[in-house]
Wavefront OBJ file of the C-alpha trace (Angstrom):
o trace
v 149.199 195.562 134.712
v 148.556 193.567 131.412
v 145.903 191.199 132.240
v 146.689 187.315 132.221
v 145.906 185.405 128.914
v 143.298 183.388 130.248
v 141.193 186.973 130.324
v 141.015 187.489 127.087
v 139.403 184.322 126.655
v 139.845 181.499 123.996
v 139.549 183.286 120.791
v 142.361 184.912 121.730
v 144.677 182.301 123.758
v 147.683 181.968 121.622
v 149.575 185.310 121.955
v 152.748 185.956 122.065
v 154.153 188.157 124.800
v 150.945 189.251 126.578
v 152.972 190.095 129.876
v 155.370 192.453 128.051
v 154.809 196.733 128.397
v 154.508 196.569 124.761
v 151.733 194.508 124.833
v 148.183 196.411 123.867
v 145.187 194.405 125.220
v 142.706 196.312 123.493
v 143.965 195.119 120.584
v 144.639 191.659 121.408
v 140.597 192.091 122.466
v 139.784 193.192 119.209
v 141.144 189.869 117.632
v 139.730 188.119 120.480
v 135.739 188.701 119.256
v 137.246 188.325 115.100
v 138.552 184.860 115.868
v 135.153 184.426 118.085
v 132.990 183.645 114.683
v 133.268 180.000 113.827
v 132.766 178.487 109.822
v 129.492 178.715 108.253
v 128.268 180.891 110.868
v 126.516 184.101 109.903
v 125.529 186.239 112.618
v 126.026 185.862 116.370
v 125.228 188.291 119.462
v 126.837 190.102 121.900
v 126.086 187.891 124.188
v 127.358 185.054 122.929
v 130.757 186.845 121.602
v 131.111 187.921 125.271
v 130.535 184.081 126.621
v 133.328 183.016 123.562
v 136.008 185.579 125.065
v 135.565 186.326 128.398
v 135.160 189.690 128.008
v 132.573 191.568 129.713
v 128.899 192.427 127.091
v 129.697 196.335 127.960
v 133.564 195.884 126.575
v 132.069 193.427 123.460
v 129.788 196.255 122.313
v 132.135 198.930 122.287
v 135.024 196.514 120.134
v 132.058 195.447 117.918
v 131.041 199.173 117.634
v 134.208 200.450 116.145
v 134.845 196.879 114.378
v 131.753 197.810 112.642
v 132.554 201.513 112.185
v 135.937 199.847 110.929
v 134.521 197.411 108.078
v 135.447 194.255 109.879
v 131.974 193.567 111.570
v 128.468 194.139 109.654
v 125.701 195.054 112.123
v 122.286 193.195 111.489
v 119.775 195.457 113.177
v 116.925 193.184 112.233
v 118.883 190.144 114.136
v 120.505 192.550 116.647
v 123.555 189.988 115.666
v 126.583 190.613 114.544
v 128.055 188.815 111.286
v 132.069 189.197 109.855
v 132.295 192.047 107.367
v 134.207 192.859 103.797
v 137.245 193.908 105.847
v 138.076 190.613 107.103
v 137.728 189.313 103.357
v 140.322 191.976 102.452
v 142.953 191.242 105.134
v 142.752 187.483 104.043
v 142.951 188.350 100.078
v 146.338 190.074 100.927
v 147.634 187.386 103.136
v 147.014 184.730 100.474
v 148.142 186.845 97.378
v 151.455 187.482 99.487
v 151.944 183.560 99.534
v 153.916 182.388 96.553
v 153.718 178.558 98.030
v 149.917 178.308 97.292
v 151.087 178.996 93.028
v 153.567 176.353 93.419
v 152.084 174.037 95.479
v 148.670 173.762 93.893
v 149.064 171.764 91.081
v 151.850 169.239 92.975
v 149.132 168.738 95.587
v 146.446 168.036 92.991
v 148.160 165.624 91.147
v 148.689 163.348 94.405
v 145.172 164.221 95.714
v 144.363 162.130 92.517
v 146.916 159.696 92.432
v 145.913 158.915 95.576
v 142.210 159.845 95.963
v 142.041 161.600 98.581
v 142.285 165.028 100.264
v 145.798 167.104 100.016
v 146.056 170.280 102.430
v 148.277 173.057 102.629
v 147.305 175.074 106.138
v 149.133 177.645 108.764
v 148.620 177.916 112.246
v 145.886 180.437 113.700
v 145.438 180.302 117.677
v 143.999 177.010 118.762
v 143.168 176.096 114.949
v 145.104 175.045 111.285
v 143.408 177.502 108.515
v 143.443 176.024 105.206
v 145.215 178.139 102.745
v 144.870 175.515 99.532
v 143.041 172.328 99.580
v 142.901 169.883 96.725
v 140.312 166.768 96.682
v 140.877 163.824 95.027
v 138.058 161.889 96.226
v 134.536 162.084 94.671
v 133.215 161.057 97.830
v 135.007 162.263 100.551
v 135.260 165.949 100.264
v 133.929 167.124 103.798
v 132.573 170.481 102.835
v 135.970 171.671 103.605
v 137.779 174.954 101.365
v 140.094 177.901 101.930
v 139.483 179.344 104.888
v 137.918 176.426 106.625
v 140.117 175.614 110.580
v 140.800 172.598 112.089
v 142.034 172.033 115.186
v 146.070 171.965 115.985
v 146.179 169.287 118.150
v 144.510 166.040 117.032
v 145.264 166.062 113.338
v 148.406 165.502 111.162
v 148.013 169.237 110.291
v 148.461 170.402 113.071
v 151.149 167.946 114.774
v 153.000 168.386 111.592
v 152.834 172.693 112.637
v 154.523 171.983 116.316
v 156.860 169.150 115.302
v 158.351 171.861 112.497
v 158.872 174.625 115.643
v 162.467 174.783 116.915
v 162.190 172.034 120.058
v 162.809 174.925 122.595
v 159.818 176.555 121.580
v 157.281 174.087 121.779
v 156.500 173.990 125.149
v 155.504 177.596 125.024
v 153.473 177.362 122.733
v 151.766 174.091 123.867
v 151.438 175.631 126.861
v 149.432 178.339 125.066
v 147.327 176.539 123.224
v 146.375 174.265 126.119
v 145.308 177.338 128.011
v 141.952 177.663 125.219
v 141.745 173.554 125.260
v 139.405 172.021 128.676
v 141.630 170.455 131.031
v 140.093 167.434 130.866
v 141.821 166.788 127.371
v 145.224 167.833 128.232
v 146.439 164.075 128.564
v 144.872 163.102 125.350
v 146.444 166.478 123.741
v 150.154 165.972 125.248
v 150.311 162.623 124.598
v 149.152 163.130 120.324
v 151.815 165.860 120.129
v 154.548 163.694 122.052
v 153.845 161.214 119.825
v 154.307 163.153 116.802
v 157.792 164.646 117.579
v 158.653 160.465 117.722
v 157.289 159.865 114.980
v 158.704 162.785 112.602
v 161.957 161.805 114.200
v 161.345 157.935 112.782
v 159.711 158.327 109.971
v 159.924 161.959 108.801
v 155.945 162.373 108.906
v 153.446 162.894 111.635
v 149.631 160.747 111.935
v 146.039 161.029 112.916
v 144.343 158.064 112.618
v 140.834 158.213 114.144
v 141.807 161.040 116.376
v 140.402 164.654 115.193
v 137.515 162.385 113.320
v 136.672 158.937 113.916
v 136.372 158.335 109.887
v 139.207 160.491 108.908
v 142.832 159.362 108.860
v 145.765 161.733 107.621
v 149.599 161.699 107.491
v 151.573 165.773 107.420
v 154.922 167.050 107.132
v 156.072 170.966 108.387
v 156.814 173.040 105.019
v 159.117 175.830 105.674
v 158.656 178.533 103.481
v 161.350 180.724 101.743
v 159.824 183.400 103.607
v 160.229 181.751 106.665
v 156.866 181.185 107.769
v 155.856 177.524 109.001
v 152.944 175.436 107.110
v 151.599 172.275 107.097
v 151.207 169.827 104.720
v 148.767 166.891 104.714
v 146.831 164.042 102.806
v 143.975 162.561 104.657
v 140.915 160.597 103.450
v 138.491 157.776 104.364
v 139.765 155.587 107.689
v 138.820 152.797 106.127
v 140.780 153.743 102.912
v 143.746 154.847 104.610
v 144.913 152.343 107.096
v 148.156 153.264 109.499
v 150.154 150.995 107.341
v 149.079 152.798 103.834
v 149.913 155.973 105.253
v 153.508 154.691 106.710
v 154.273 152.875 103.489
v 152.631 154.636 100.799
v 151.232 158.190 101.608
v 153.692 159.365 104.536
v 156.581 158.762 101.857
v 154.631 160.718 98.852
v 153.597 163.883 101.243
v 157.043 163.964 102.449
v 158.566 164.158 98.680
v 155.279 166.264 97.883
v 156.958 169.217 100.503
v 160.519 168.387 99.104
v 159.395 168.811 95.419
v 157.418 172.349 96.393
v 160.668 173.410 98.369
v 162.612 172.582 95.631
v 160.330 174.493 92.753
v 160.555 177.130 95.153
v 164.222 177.249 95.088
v 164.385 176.329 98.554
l 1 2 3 4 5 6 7 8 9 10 11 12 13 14 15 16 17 18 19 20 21 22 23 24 25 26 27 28 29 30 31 32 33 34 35 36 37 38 39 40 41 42 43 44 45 46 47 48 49 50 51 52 53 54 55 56 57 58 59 60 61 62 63 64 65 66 67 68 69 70 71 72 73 74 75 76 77 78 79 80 81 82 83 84 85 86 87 88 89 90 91 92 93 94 95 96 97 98 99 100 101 102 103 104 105 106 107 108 109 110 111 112 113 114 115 116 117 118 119 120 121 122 123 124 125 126 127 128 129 130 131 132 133 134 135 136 137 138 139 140 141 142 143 144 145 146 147 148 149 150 151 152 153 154 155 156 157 158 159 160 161 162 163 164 165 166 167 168 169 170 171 172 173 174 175 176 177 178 179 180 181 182 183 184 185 186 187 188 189 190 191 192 193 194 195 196 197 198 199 200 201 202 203 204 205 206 207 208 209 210 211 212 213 214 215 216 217 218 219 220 221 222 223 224 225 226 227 228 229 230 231 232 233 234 235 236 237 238 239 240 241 242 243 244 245 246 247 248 249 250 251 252 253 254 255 256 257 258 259 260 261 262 263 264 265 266 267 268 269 270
């Protein structure tokens, strides 16, 4: 019997179909102790891969072993720690290249990160996070160390309220109900109530907020951006709280993100 989600831990808590016969859990384990690494972190041990995911040190070793054999894990022996390897690098680089959005989008987003000085986000959905997959600043000051690459979490910012109000309604219980299983229950209210909030406010206004929430000095507005391909992204501006008020971003920058997606869509041919 496939084992229940909540074993594999929450590096791995958003997939799809875990209780089906087709479903390979040594796989799904594999992906588990990738998505275990967090940003700007170099090396980490068995150990503490094993405390991330669940998973037992003896079953860690032997994924890390043939992740390593594999090209996806380096193994420090000096550190006895594990770091991400070249392989990883490689997936990503075909991912991206195989997004004709980012071309598009790029230069529409940096000309209202400036207009507007602030940040301007393009991001898809990866387990309990938003990855960045173009980011344009338009702030001197208020650049947060954040690039490609870089995750967020789905559900207190505009990013990733803008992801789940863009799913078809009947399928966004499911997946709440997945990503609350890697989220402490203790945050569940907080969590339900953001992303109720959202679908009202998408349905009002046509955008989605986080003011204060994900940061207290970080406010955003996003929009879902369907591509031609199908797939579902996000698409944000956020800056300084004090800069960007909730009535700037209903009156000025929820309207400009929202023609920001229909200008890319349209360029796109979509």
């Amino acid at each position: 019997m496939t084992p229940k989600l909540s074993r594999l831990g929450n590096a791995a808590e958003d997939v799809t179909g875990a209780e089906s016969p087709d479903f390979i859990t040594s796989v799904a384990r594999a992906f588990a102790v990738l998505r275990s690494f967090k940003p700007q972190e170099r090396f980490v041990g068995v150990r503490e891969i094993a405390r991330r995911t669940g998973l037992p040190k003896s079953t860690i070793g032997r994924l890390c072993y043939t992740l390593t054999q594999l090209g996806y894990l380096e193994f420090l022996p000096a550190e006895e720690k594990y770091s991400l390897g070249i392989g990883v690098l490689s997936l990503a680089q075909h991912y991206l290249a195989g997004l004709d959005v980012r071309a598009v989008a790029r230069p529409l987003m940096q000309e209202l990160a400036e207009e507007v000085h602030s940040t301007v986000a393009l991001a898809a959905r990866d387990g309990d996070h938003m990855v960045f997959i173009e980011i344009c600043h338009g702030h001197q000051l208020f650049r947060m160390s954040l690039d490609v690459g870089e995750r967020v979490p789905r559900g207190t910012t505009a990013l990733g309220r803008a992801g789940h109000v863009g799913l078809p309604e009947d399928e966004r219980a499911r997946v709440l109900a997945s990503y609350l299983r890697g989220v402490p229950e203790p945050e569940w209210p907080k969590i339900q109530k953001g992303l109720r909030r959202a679908v009202e406010d998408y349905e009002k206004y046509g955008f989605v907020f986080s003011v204060s929430e994900w940061r207290n000095e970080v406010s955003a507005v996003g929009v879902p951006l369907i591509g031609n391909d199908g797939k579902l992204l996000s698409l944000s501006c956020f800056g300084p709280a004090p800069e960007l008020p909730r009535e700037r971003l209903l009156e000025e920058i929820g309207p400009k993100v929202a023609q920001l997606r229909d200008r890319i869509k349209a360029k796109m041919g979509g």
